[in-house]
Structures are given as C-alpha cells and as structure tokens.
LUMSE-716268 format. One line per 8 residues: for each residue z negated, y negated, x of N, C-alpha, C. Coordinates in steps of 0.2 Angstrom, whole numbers, plus 5000, padded with zeros to 4 digits. Last residue first. Layout:
LUMSE-716268
Z,Y,X,Z,Y,X,Z,Y,X  ... $
This chain:
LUMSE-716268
5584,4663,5993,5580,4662,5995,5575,4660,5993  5597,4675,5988,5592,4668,5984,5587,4668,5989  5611,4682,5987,5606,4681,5993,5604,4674,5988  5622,4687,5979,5620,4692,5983,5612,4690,5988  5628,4685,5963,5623,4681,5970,5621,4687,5975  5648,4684,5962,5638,4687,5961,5633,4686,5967  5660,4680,5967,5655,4679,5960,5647,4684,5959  5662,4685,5978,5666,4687,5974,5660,4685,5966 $
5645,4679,5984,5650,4684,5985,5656,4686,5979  5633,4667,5987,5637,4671,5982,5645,4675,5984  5620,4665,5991,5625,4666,5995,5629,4669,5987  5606,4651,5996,5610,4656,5990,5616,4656,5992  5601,4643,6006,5598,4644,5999,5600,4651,5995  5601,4642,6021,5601,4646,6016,5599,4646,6011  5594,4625,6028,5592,4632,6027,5597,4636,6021  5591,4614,6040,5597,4617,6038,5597,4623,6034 $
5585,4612,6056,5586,4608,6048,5591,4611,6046  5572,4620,6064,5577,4618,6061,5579,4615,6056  5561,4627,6078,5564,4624,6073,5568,4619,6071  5559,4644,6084,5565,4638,6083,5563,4633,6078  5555,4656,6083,5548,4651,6085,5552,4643,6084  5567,4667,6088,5557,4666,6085,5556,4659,6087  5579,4668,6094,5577,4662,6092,5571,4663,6089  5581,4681,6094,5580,4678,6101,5578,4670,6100 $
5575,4694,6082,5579,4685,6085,5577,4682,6090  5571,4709,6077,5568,4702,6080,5574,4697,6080  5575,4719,6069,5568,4716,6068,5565,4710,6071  5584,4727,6067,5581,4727,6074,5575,4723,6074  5590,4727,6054,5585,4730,6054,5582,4732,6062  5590,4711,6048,5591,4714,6053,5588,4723,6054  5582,4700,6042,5584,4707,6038,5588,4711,6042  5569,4691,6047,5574,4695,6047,5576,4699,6045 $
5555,4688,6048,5559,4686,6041,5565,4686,6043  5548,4691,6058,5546,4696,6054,5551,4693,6045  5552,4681,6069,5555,4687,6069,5554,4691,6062  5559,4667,6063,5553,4670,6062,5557,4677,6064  5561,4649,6061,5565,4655,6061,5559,4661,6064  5555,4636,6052,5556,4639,6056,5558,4647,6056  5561,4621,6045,5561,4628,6044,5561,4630,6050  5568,4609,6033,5566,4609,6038,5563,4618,6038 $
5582,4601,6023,5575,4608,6022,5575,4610,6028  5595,4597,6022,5590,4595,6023,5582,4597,6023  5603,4604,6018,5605,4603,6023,5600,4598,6025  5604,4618,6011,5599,4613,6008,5599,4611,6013  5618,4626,6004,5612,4627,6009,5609,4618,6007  5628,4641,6000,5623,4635,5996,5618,4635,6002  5644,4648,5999,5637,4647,6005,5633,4639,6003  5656,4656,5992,5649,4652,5991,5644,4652,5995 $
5670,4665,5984,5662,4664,5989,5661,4660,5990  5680,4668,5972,5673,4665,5972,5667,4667,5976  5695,4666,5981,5690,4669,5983,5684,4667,5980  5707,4652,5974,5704,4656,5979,5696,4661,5976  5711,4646,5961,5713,4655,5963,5711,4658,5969  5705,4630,5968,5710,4637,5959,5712,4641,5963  5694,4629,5979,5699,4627,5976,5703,4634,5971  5688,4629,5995,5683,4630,5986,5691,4626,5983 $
5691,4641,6006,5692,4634,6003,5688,4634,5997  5690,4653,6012,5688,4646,6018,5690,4641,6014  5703,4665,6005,5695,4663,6010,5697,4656,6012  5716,4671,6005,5713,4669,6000,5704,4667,6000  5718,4676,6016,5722,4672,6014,5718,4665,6007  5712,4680,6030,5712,4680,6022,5713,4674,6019  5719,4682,6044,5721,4684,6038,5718,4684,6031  5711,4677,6054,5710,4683,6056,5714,4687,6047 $
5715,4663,6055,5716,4668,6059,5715,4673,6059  5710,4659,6042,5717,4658,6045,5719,4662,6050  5698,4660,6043,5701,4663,6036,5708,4663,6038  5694,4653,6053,5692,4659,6053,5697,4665,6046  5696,4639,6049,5698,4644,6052,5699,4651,6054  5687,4641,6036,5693,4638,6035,5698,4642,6042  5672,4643,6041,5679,4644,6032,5687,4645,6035  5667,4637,6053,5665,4643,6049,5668,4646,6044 $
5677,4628,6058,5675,4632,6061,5670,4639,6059  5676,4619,6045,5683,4621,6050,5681,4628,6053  5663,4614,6043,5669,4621,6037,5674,4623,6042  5663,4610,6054,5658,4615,6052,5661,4621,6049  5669,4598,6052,5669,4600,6057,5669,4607,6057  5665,4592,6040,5670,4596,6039,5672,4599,6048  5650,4588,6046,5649,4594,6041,5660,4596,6040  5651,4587,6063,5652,4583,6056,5654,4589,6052 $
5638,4587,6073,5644,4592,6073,5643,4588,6063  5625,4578,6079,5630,4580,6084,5637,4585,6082  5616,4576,6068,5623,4573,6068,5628,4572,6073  5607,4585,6065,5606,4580,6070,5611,4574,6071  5614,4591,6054,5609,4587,6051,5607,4584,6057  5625,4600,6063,5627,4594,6055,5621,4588,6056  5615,4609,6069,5619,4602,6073,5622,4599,6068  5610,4614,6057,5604,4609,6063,5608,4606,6066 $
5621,4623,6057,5616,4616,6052,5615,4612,6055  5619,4631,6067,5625,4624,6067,5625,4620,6060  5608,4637,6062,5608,4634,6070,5615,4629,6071  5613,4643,6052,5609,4638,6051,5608,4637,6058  5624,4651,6055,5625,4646,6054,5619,4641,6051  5617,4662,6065,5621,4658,6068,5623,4651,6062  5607,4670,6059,5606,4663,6061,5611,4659,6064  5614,4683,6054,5609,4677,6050,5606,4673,6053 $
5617,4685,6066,5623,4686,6061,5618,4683,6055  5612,4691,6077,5614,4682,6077,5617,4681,6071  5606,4700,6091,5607,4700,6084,5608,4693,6083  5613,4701,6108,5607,4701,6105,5609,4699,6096  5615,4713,6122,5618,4710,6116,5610,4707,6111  5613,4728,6131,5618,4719,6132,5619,4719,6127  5601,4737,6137,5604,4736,6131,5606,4729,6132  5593,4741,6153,5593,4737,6145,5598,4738,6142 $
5598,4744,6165,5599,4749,6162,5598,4748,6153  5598,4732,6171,5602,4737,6175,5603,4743,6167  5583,4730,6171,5588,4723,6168,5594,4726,6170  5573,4741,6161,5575,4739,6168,5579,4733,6167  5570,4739,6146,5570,4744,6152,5569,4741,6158  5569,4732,6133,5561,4733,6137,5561,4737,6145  5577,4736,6126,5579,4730,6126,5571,4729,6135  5573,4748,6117,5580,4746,6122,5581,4739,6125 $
5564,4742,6111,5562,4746,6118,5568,4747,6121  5569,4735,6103,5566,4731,6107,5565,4734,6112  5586,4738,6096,5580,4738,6095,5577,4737,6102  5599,4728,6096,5597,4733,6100,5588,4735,6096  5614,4720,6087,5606,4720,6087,5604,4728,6093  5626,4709,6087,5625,4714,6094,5615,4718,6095  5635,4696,6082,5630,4699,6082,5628,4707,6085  5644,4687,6089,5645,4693,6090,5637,4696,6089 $
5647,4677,6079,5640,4678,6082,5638,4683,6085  5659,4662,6079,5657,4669,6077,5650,4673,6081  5667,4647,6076,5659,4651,6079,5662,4655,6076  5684,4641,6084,5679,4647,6079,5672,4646,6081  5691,4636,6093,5693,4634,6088,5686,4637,6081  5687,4623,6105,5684,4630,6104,5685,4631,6096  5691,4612,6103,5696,4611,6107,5692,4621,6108  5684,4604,6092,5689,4608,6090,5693,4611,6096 $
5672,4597,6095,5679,4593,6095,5684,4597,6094  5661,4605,6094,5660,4603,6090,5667,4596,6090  5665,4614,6104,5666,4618,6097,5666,4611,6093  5664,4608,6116,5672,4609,6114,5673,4613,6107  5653,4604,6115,5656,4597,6114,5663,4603,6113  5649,4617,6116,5646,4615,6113,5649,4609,6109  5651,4619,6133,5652,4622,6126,5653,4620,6121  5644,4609,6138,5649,4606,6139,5654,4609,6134 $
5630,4613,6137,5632,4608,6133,5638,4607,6131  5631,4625,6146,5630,4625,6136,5631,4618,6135  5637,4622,6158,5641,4624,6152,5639,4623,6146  5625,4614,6160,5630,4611,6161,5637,4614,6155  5614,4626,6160,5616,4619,6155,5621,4617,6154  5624,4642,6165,5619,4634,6164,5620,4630,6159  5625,4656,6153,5626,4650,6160,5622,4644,6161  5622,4671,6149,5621,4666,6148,5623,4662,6153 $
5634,4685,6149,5629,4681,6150,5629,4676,6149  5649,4691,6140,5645,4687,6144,5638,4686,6144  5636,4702,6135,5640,4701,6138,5645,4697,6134  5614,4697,6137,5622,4700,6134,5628,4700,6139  5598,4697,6137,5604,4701,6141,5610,4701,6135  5586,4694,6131,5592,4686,6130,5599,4690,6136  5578,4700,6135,5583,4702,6125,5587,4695,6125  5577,4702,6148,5583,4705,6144,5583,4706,6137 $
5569,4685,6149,5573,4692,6151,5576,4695,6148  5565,4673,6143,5564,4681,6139,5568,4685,6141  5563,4665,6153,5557,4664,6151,5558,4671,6144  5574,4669,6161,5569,4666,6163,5564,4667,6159  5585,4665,6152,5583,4671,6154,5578,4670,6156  5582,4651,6147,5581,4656,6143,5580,4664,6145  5587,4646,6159,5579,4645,6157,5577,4649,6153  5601,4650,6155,5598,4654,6160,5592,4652,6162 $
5604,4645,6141,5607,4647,6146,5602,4650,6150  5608,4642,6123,5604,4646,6124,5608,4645,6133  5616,4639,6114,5610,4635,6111,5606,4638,6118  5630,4643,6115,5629,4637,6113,5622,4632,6113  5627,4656,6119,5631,4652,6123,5631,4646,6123  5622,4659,6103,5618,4659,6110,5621,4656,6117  5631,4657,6094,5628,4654,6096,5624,4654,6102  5649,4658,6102,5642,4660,6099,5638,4657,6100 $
5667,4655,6101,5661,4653,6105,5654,4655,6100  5685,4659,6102,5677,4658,6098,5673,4656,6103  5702,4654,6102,5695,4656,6103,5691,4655,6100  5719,4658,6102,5714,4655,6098,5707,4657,6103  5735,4655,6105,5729,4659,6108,5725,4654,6104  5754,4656,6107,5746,4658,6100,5742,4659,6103  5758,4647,6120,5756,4654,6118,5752,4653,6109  5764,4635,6123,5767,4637,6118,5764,4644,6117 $
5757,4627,6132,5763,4631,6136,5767,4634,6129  5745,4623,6125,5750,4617,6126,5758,4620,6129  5740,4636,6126,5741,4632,6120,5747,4626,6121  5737,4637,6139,5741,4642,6136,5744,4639,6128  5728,4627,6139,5733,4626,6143,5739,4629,6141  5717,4630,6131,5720,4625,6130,5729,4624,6134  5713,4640,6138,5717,4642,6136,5720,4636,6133  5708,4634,6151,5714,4637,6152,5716,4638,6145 $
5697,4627,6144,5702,4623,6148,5709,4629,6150  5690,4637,6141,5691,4633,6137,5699,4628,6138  5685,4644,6155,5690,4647,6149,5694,4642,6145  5679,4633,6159,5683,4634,6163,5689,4638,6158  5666,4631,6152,5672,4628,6150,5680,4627,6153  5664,4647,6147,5662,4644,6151,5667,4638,6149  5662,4657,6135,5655,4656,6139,5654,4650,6146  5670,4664,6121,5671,4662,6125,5663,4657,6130 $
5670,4676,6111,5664,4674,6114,5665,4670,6124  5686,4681,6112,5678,4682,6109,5676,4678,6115  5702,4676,6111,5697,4677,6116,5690,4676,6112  5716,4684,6104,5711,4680,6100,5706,4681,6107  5732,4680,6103,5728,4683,6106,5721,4677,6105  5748,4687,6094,5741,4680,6097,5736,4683,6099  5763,4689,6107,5756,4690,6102,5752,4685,6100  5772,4690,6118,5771,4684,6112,5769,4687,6108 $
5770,4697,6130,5770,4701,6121,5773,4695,6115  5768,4689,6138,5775,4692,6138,5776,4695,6131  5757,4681,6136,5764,4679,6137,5770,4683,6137  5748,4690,6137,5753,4687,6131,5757,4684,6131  5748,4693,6150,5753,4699,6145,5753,4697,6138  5742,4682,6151,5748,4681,6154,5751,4687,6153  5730,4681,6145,5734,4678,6144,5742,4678,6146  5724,4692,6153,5724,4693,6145,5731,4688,6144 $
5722,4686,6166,5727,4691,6165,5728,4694,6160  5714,4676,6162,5719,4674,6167,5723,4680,6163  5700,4682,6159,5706,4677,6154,5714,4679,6157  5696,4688,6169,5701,4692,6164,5704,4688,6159  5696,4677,6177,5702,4683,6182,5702,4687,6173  5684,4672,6170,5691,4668,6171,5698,4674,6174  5673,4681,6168,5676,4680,6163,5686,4677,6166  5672,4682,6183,5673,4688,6181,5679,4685,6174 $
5667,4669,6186,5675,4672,6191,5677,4675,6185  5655,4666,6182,5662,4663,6177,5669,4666,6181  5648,4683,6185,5649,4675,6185,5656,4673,6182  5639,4695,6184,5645,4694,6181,5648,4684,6178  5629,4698,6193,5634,4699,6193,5639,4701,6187  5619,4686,6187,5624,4684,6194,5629,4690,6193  5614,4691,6175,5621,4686,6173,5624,4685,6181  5606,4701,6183,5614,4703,6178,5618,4699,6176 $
5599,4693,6188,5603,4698,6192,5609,4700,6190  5591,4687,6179,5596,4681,6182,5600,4688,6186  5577,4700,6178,5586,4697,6172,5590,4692,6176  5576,4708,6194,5576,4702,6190,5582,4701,6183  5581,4716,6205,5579,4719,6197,5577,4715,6193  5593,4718,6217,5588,4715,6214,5587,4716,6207  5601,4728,6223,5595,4728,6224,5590,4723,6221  5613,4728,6218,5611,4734,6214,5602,4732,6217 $
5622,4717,6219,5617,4715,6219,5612,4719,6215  5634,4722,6224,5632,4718,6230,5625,4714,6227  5637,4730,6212,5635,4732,6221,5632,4728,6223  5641,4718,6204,5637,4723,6202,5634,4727,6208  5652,4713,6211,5647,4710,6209,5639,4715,6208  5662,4725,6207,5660,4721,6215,5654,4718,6216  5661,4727,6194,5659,4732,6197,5658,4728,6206  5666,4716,6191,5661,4716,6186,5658,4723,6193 $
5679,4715,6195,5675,4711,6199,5669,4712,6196  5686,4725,6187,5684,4726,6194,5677,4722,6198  5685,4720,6174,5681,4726,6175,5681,4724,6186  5683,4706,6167,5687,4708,6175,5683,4714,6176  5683,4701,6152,5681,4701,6156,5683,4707,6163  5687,4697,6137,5690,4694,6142,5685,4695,6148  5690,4705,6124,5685,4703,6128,5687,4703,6134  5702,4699,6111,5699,4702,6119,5692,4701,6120 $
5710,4701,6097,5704,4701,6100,5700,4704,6106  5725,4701,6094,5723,4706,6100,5716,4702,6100  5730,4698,6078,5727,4696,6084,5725,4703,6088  5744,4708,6070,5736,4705,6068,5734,4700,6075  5757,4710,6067,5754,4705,6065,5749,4703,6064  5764,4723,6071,5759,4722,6066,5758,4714,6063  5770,4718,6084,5773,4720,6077,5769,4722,6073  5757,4712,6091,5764,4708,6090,5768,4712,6082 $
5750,4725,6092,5750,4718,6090,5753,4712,6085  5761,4730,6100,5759,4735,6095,5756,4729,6089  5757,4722,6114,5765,4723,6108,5764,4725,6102  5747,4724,6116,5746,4717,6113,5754,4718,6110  5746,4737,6122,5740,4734,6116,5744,4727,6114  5755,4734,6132,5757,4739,6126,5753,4736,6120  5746,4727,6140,5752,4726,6136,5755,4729,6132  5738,4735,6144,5734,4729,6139,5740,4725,6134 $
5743,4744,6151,5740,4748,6143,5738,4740,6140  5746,4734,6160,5753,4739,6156,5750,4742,6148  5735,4734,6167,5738,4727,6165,5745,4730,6157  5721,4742,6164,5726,4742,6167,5732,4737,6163  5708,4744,6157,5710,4738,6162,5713,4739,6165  5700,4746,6141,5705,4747,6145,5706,4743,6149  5686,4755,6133,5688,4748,6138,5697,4750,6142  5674,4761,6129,5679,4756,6125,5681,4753,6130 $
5659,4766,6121,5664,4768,6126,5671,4765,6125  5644,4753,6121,5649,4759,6119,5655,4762,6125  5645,4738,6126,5640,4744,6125,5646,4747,6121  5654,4736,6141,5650,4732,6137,5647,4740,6132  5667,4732,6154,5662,4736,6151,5657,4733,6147  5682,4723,6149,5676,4726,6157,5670,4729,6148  5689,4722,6141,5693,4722,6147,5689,4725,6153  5694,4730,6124,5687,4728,6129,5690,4728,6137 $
5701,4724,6111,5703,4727,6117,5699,4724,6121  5705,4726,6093,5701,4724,6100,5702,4727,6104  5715,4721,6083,5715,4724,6087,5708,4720,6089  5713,4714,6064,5715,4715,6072,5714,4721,6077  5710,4720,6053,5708,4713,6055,5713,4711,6059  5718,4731,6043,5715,4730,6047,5714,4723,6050  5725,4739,6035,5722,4736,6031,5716,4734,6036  5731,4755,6045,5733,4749,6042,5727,4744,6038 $
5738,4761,6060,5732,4758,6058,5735,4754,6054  5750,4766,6069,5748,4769,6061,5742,4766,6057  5747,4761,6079,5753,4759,6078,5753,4761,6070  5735,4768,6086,5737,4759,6085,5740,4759,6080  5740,4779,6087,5736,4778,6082,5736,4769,6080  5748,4778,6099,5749,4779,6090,5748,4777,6086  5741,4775,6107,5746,4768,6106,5747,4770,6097  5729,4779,6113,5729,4778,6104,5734,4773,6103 $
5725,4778,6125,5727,4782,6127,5728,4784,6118  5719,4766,6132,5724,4769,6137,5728,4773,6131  5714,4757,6115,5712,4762,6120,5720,4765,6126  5707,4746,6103,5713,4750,6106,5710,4753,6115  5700,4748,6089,5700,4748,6095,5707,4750,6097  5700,4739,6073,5702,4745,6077,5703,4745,6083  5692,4727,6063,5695,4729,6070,5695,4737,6072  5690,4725,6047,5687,4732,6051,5693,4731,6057 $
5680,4717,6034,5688,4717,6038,5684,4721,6045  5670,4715,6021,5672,4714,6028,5680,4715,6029  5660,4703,6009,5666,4707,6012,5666,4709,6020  5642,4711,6006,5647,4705,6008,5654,4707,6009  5635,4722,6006,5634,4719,5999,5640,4711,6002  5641,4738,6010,5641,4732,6012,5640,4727,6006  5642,4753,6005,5633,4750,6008,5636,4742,6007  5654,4759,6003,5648,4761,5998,5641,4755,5999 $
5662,4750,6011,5663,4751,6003,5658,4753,5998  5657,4756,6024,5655,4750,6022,5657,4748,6014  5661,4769,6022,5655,4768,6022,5653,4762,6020  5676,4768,6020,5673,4770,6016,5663,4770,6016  5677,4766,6034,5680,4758,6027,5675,4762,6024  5674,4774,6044,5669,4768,6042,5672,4764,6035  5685,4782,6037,5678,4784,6038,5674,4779,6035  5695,4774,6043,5696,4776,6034,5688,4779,6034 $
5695,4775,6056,5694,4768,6051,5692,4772,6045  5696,4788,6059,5687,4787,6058,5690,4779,6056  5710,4790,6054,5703,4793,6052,5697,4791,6050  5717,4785,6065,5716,4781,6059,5712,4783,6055  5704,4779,6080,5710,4784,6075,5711,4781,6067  5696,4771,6085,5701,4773,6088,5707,4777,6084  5680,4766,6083,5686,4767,6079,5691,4767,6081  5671,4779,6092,5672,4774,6091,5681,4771,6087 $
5656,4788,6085,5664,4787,6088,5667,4781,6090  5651,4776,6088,5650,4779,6091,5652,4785,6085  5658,4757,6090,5653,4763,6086,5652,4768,6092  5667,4749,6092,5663,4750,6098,5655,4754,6097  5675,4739,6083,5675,4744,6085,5672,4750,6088  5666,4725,6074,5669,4727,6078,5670,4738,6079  5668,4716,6057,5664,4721,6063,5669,4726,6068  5667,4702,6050,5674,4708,6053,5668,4711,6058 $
5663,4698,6032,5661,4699,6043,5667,4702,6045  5657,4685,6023,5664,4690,6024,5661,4690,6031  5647,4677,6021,5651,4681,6014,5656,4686,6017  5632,4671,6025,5637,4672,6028,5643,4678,6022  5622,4667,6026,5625,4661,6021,5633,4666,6025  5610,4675,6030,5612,4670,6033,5618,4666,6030  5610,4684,6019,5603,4679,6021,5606,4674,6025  5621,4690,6023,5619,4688,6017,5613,4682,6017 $
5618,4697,6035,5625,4692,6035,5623,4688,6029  5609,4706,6031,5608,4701,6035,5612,4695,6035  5616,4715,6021,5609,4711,6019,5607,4704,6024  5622,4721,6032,5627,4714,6026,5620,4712,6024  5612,4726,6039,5618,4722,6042,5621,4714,6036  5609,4737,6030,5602,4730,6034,5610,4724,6035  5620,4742,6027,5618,4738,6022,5613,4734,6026  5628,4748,6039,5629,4742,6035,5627,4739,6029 $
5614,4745,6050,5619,4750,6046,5621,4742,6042  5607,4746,6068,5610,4744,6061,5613,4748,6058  5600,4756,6076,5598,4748,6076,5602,4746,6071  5601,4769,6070,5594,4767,6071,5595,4760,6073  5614,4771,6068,5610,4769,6065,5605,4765,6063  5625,4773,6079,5619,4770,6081,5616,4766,6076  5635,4781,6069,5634,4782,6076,5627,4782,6081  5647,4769,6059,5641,4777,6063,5640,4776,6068 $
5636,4757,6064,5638,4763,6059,5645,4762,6059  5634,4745,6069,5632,4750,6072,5635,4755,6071  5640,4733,6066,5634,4733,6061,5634,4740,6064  5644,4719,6075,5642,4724,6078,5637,4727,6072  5655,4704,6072,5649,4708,6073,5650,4716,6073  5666,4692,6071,5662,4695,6077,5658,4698,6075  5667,4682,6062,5671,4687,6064,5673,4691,6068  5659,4675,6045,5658,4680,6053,5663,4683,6056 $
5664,4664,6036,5664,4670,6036,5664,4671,6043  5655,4657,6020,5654,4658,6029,5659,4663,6030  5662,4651,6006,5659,4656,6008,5660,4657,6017  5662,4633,6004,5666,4640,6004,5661,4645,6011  5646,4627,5999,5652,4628,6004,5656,4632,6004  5638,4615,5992,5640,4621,5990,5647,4622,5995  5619,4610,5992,5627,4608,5993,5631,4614,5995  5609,4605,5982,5610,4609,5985,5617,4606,5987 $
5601,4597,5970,5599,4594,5978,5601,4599,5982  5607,4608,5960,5602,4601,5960,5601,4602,5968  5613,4620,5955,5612,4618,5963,5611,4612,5962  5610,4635,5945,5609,4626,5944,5608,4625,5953  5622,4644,5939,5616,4644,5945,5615,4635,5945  5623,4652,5922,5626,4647,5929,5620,4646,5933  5632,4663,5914,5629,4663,5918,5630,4656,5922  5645,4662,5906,5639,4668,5903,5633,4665,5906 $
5648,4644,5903,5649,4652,5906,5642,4655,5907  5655,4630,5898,5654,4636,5895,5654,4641,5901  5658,4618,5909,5659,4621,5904,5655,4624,5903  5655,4598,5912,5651,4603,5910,5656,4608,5906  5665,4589,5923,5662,4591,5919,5658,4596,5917  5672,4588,5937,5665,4585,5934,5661,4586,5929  5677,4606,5941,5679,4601,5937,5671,4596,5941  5685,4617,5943,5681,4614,5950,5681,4608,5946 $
5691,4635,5940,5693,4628,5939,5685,4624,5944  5691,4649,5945,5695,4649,5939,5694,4638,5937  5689,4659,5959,5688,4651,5956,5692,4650,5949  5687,4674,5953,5689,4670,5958,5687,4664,5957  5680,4685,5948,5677,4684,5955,5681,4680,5960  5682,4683,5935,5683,4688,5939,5683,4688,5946  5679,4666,5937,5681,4671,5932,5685,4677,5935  5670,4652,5939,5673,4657,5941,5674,4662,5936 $
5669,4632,5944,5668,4640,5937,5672,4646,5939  5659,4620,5948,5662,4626,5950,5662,4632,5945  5655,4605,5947,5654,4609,5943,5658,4616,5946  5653,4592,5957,5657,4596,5955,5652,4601,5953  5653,4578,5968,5648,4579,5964,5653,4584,5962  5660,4580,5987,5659,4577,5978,5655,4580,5973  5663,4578,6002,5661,4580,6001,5657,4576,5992  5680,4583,6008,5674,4580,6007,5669,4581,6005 $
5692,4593,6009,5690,4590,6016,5684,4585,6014  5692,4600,5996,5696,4595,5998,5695,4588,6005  5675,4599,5994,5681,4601,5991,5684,4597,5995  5659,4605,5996,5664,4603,6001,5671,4601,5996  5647,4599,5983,5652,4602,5983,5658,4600,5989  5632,4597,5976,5639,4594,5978,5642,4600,5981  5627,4603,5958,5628,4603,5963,5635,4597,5969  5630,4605,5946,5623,4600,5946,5624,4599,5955 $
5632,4624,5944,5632,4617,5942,5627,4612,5947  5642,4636,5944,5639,4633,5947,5639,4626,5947  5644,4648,5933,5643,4641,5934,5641,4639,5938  5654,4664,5925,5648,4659,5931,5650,4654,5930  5664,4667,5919,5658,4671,5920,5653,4668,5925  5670,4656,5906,5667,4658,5912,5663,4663,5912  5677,4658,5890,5671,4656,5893,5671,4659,5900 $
C-alpha cells in the first residue's frame, strides 16, 4: 500500500497535461497511473492541477542575524503558501555565510525550522578562498559585485576569478550579482542631492548592471565556469548573455517578479517599498523582460525574495532598506500569465521545476515521474483572487503587490509527501 494518494486530479506529466493518479511511498513517487490504488492517505484534487513542486532559487530568509524581518520558519511558511517546495537562500545574513562553520550553523537552523526543502549559497569574499574551497553540500557560490544589503561584495577582477575557479572545481554555479560597484558609487554623488525614490534607480542605471555583466562574463570566460546572473533587469543583459551562450560560455539567468510586473510608475506611486537592487525600469524593459522569460531566452524565475519590515522601508530613499518580499507571490503572478495566455503552462514548468532543478543541482526535482522527489504544487488555474497584505505569511507582513488581481491560486503544497500548505 501507498503512503499517499493524489487522486481525481490532472497532472503536468511528461511535458502535458493528463488525467492521473499520483502514489508516493517514502517521500518519493512510487507510480503515476489512471487507475485507482490503495494508500494510507489520499488528497482528492477534483478541478485541481498537479505540478512538480516550485522551486525558488533566490531568497533572503534573514537567519541569523536579522530576525526580526525573517526566519526560517515565517520564511518556509511563506515559500509554502506560495506553491513553492524547495528555496536556495542566499548568503548575505549577519554573519554572513563565508565559513564553513556558520554554513553548518545556518544548515542546522534551517533543518530544525524549514517546513520546504532548501539548498544554502556560501558567499564568496576577497579574502575565504579556503574556506570556499572546503564548503560542501552547497547550491552554489554567490559573489555580490556592488553593494546591496549586508556585508558582501567583492570588485576586483582577480578575487572574482579566483571565485569563479574555485567554482569551476566544485561544480556548483557562481551566482552573480552583476552590478559595477564603481559606477554605483559615480552615480550615487552626482545625485546625493536629490531625495525623491526615481533617485535611487537614477543612480544605478542599465550602464551599472551591463559594465558588471560585461566583466562577470569575461572571467568566465577564462574560469570556464557557469555562471548564474540573478535578477536579471534590462534587455541589454539578456542579449549579452545570449551572446556568451552562443560563444560557448555556460551562463544561465533569472528574472523576478517585480522586474517583470513592476517599473518606475510603480516607484512613483510607492516609493521605497518598491527600492531594490537592481531597481526597477521602464515599461519598455518590463515588457521586453517578460517576452524573454516567457520565450526562454531568460532561462528561470526566482523571487529574490528580500522582506524588510515597513519602518525600514519608511526612511529617507538614501538610507531605506533595498529589497522587497516575493517568495509567496512570485508563482501566482506567473499563473496569471498561464491563465491570460501570455506564458504556456510547460513554459511555466520550465522555468519554475524543471530548470531550476537543473541548474542549481537537484537531480531528483522539477519532474512528476518514478523515483523522483514527492513534491507537489496544486493550484486552481482558474480561481480569481486578490493578494492582500494582511494574508501574508511573511513575517514583514506586507507585499508590494496589495490590492492585485489575479487568476491563479495555491491550493496545496506538498513537500517529500506531506502536505505542508491547504488553503
């Protein structure tokens, strides 16, 4: 007998979409029939549709360090509500994850709290090639190239190639943040007198992210590494790294929701809880974006989920807090592009399952088929809905999207066979 059922329901399998029964035993798929079997426990999905489990590979669950805006259980509780089964959480705690210590630290925190899987990026720094070099059961590297929140950044050309050697003989991705500490700082002067939110995205325009593309990619060219670019924000990037692609480099990217849903009317009209890094851009971008997630030429979403609580976020536009929460709405916001019919549900899978599971190493993720991983993203691809700060499980408590509505809702998240999230 089974220890689950998933009945009654349809089901992505084998790049389509068919009527299926899903049975699990010990937390893997143990068969995907039309039939009806035996098991201890079944979840009836009548009028649901059954997705290999989301997985995020961008967030910020805070712990240690900074608490009071996230831990990892508000965190994974969130990830959960959002249809989301596995995260990768970044480095850029407080400590921050640079040794092989404070990894084994955070593992262990998240092993007690996290109710989803994760995978744990270790920082790279001028000055932990070691420590690099002795990190194991790890996602990836991350390597911050300009300034963003915490303490994190390396931007000299030689420490970014070390980072990406060290990479290279591991085997994981260099996950950049691809932005030009210099010209972030040029920029930043020549407009320390204006106090409007458009001030922060002026000083750090499409130049910034492109001069740190530019020189990300070209000491991967020499590490022949892969190199993963986060939250990519103009179509300028897009096109170069296609290019690096066509040249023979491994280079993947992401793109977030907010880049994708969200540009600089948005600043305008909510100032800095719409401050990240990169900033927001014009329409032109966000459309242009958008067309290259939903034709695969932006290989991933991921939702640099990045929560601040509100009075950090209420300063000055100079001294606020960059980054805003995303990690339960990122994949119902690319529902709504499914159900508009601007993004084809295996499109979807691609960039929520299936790549992401390829890229960042799980081997056994991003498919519903025999001996893979039993997670599960149930959503009601037709169930209209609005997104509400006070139905967050964030512990920041708000969403830059309040008041949104959408087609596409979370039902039920199930994680290595156990329901972690019912709506």
């Amino acid at each position: 007998m089974f220890d689950l059922g998933l009945v009654n329901g349809k089901a992505f399998v084998c790049g389509k979409v068919a009527d299926a029964n899903i049975y699990v035993s010990k937390g893997k798929i143990a068969k995907v029939s039309g039939a009806r079997e035996k098991a201890e426990k079944t979840i009836d999905c009548s009028g649901l549709l059954i997705l290999p489990g989301a997985i995020d590979s961008h967030v910020h669950f805070r712990e240690p360090g900074m608490e009071k805006k996230e831990d990892w259980r508000t965190g994974s509780r969130a990830a959960a509500a959002g249809g989301i089964c596995t995260v990768i959480d970044m480095p850029n705690t407080k400590p921050p994850t640079t040794t092989v210590k404070l990894l084994e630290e955070k593992r262990k925190i998240a092993e007690k709290k996290s109710i989803v899987n994760f995978g744990l990026n270790f920082g790279a720094s001028s000055e932990n090639a070691a420590e690099m070099r002795k990190a194991k059961g790890i996602a990836g590297f991350k390597v911050y190239m300009g300034t963003t929140t915490g303490d994190l950044k390396i931007e000299g050309d030689t420490d970014i190639l070390q980072a990406f050697r060290i990479a290279k003989a591991k085997g994981v991705p260099a996950a950049v943040h691809a932005e030009d500490e210099g010209l972030i700082r040029h920029y930043a002067a020549l407009l320390k007198g204006r106090g409007d939110p458009l001030a922060y995205c002026d000083s750090r325009p499409v130049s910034v992210a492109i001069k740190g593309l530019e020189r990300a990619i070209a000491q991967a060219s020499i590490a022949k590494n892969h190199l993963h670019v986060c939250h990519v924000s103009s179509i300028e990037e897009v096109r170069l790294i296609a290019e690096a692609k066509k040249a023979g480099l491994k280079v993947t990217c992401e793109a977030c929701p907010h880049h994708l849903f969200m540009g600089r009317k948005d600043v305008e009209k909510l100032g800095n809880f719409v401050k990240m890094n990169p900033p927001l851009r014009g329409d032109r971008e966000r459309h242009e974006l958008l067309r290259a997630l939903e034709t695969g030429l932006i290989d991933i979403a991921a939702s640099d989920h990045a929560p601040h609580l509100r009075e950090e976020k209420m300063k000055g536009v100079w001294e606020a807090a960059s980054g805003v929460p995303g990690v339960e709405t990122m994949l119902p916001l690319l529902l709504n592009e499914v159900a508009r019919g601007n993004m084809s549900l295996a499109r979807l899978v691609e960039a929520v399952c299936e790549k992401p599971a390829a890229i960042f190493g799980f081997r056994k993720k991003g498919k519903i088929a025999k001996g893979f991983d039993a997670d599960f993203t149930v959503v009601d691809l037709g169930k209209e809905w609005v997104i509400r700060d006070e139905e967050m499980h964030s512990k920041c408590g708000w969403t830059p999207y309040h008041g949104w509505k959408i087609r596409g809702k979370v039902e039920k998240t199930i994680v290595k066979g156990k329901l972690v999230f019912s709506s």
